[in-house]
C-alpha positions in Angstrom: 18.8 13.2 5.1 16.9 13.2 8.4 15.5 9.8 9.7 12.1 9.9 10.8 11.0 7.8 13.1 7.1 6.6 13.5 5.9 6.5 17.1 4.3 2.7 17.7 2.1 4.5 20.1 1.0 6.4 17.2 -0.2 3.2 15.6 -3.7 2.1 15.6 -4.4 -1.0 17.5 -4.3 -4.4 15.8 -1.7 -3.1 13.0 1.8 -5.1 13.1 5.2 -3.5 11.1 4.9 -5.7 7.5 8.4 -6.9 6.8 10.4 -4.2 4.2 11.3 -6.3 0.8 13.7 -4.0 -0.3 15.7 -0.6 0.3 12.6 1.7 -1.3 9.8 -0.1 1.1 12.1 0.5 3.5 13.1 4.1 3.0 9.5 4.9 2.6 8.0 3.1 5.7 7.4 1.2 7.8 4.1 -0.3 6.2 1.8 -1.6 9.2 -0.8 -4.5 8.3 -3.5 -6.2 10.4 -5.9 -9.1 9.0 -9.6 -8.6 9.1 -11.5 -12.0 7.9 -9.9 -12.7 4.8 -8.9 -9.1 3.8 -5.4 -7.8 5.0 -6.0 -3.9 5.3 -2.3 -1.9 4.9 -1.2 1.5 6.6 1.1 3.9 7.4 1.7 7.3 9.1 1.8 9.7 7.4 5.3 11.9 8.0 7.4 14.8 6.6 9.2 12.8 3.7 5.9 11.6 2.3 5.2 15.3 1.6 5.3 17.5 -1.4 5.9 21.1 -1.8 2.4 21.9 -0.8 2.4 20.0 2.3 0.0 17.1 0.9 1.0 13.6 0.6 2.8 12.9 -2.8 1.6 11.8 -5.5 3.7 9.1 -6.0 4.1 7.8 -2.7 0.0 7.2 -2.9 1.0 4.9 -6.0 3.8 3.3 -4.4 1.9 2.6 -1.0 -1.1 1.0 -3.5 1.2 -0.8 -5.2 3.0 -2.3 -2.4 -0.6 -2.8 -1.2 -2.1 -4.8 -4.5 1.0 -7.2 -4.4 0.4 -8.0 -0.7 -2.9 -9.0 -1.0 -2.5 -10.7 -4.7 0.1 -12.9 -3.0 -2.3 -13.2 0.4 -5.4 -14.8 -1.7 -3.1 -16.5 -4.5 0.1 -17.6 -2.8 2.0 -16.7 -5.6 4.5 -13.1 -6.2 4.0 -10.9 -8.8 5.4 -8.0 -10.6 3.1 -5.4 -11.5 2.2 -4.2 -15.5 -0.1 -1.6 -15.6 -1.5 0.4 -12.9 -4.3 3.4 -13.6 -4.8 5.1 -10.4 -7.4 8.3 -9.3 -6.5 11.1 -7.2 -9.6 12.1 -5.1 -8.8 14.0 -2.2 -5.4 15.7 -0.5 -4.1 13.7 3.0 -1.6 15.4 5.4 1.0 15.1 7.7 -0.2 13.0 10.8 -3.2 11.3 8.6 -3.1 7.4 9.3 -3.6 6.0 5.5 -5.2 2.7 4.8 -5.0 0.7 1.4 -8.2 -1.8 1.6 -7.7 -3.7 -1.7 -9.1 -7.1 -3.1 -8.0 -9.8 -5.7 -10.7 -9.2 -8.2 -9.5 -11.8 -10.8 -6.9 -14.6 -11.7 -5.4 -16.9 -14.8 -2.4 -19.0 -14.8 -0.3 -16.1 -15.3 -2.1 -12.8 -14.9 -3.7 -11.1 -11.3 -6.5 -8.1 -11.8 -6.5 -6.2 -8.7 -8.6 -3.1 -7.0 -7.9 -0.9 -4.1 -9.0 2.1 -2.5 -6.4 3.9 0.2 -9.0 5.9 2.8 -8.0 8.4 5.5 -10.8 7.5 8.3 -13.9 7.1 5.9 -12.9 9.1 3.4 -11.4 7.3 0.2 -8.3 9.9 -1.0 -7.0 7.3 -4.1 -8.1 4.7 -6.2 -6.4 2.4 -8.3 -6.9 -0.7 -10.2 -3.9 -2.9 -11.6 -2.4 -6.0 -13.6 0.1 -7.9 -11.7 2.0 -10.7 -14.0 2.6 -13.4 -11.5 6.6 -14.1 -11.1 7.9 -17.7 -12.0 9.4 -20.3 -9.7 13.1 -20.0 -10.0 14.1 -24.0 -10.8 
């Protein structure tokens, strides 16, 4: 497998590298995330291994950017981790090779055990995938 490597010049300004959890995130990244008031917006470049056989971004690395995305800013505005249960997403438009990709999500609602969650991942101005999700919030190890 080739390793592909993501210019930092190629990085909008104000974006740091988020820290990979685990082998996928970082197999599939580097994720870059910058805070703007109380949101924290999410992106990545996209590159050749993100691709499908029609040169589009795949499906399911959309999801698994969201994904990563929701649980980010769940734990950001709750302090707590969570695994996620359901997740309904919407394919609106095709992004490419080159397109920077930007999850801008929000913590819509909380109980003691349960997160609801919303997102939106936007090339420029143009919103490419929706998604809205239940995250059940992981707990404490004793």
């Amino acid at each position: 497998m080739k390793k592909t490597e993501t210019p930092m010049d190629n990085i909008p300004e104000g974006y740091v590298q988020g820290d990979g959890r685990g082998e996928f995130t970082i197999r599939n990244g580097p994720f870059y995330e910058k805070r703007v008031g109380s949101e924290i917006i999410r992106g990545f470049r996209v590159d050749d291994r993100h691709l499908n056989g029609l040169n589009f971004v795949h499906g399911g690395m959309l999801m698994t950017f969201m994904d990563s995305a929701l649980a980010r800013t769940i734990f950001h505005a709750s302090d707590k981790r969570g695994v996620t249960l359901k997740m309904n997403s919407e394919f609106l438009l095709p992004a490419r090779k080159g397109d920077w990709i930007e999850a801008h999500c929000e913590l819509v609602r909380e109980t003691r055990s349960l997160a609801f969650a919303r997102g939106e991942l936007r090339v420029g101005h143009r919103a490419i995938f929706k998604a809205d999700a239940i995250f059940n919030f992981l707990r404490p190890r004793k």
